[in-house]
N, C-alpha and C positions, 0 to 999 in steps of 0.2 A: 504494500500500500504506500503510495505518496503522501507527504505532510506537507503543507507549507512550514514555512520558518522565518521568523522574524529577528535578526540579530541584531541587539543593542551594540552602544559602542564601545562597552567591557567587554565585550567577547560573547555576550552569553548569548547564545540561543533558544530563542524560543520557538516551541510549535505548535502548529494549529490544523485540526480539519475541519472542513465548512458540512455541516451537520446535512447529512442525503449525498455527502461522498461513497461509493460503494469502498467495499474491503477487497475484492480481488487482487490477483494478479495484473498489472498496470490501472490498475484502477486510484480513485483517492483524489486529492489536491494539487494542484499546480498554483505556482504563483510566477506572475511575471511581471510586475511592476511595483515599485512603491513611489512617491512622488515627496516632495521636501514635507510635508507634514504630515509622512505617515502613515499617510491611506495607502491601501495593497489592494492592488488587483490581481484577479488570476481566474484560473478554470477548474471545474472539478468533472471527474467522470463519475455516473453514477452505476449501480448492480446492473445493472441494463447496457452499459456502456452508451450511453447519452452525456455527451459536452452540457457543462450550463455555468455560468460565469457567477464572480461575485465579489463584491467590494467590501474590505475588511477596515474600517474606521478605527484612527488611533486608541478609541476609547474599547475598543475590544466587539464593536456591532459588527456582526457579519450581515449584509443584504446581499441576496441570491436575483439573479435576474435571467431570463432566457428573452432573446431575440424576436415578436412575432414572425410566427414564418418559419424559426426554428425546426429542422426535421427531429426526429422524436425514434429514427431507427438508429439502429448500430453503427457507431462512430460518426452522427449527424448532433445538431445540438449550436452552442453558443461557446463560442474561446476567445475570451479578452487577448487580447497581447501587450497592452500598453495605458497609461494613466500619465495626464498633464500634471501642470502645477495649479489647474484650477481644479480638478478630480475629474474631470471628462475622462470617459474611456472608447476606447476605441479597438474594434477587432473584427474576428469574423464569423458569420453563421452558415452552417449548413442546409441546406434544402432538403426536403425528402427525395430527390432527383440526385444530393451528394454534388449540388453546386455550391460555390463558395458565392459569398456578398460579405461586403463591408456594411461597419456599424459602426455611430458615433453615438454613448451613452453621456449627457448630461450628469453633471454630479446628483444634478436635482430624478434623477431618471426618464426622462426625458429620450426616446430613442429615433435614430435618423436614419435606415438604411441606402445603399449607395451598389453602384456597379459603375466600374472601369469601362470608358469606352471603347468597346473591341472585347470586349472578357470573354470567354467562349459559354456555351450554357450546358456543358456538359458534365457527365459525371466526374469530380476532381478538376472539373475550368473554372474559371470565376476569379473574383475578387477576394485578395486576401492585402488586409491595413497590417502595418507593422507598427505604426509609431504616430501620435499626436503631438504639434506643440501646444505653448500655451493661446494660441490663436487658433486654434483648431484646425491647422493644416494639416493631412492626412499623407504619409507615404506610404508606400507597399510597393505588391504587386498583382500582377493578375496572368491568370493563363487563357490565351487563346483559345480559337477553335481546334487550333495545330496543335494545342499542347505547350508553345512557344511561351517563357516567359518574359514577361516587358515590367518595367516601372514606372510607377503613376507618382504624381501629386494632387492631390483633392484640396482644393482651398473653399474657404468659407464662401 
């Protein structure tokens, strides 16, 4: 099972699993962001192996959030990748088709879905965000029809 982990700047680690992580094998918590005050972002898989994302506030709140749209089969769902300095997060969701799209989550929750121009619309094509700044400019990438990967900028 995955943990997230939070390491202070003594050294100490701490850990955390966001409550509806399954226990299997690659199953559990991810975490792939934190931003200067401490909020974490990341993904969880669940017994089902279903992505679903969630924001872990300094204070110790986990909020769990899925995509609409989100597919709801095997290895389909909602995976953050990234979190600004305003707590907007940004990533991607799967289709039940197992295409990719982009997403820009609001601190306030707030969701905005998005597709690269040219992104292909097949199983494994689509939009995948990597990264937000604090002005909500969106990089990544996306895969064609070909398969072909390219690199986007998404601006406000």
């Amino acid at each position: 099972m995955s943990h997230g982990y939070l390491r202070a700047r003594d050294g100490t680690i701490t850990t955390f699993d966001v409550p509806g992580a399954g226990t299997g094998s690659g199953q559990g918590t991810f975490s792939a962001g934190i931003n200067p005050v401490g909020t974490i972002e990341g993904s969880f898989l669940d017994d089902t192996n279903v992505y679903h994302s969630y924001v872990l506030a300094p204070d110790g709140t986990i909020t769990t959030f899925d995509v609409p749209g989100a597919g709801t089969g095997f290895m389909q769902g909602t995976i953050a990748e990234n979190i600004n300095t305003a707590g907007d997060v940004t990533g991607q969701y799967v289709d039940a088709s197992s295409v990719n799209h982009g997403f820009l989550r609001s601190k306030h929750g707030d969701i905005t879905t998005f597709d690269a121009p040219g992104a292909g619309t097949g199983s494994g094509q689509g939009t995948i965000p990597i990264s937000n700044n604090p002005s909500d400019a969106i990089t990544g990438l996306y895969y064609d029809a070909n398969n072909v990967a390219h690199g986007f900028l998404r601006t406000r």
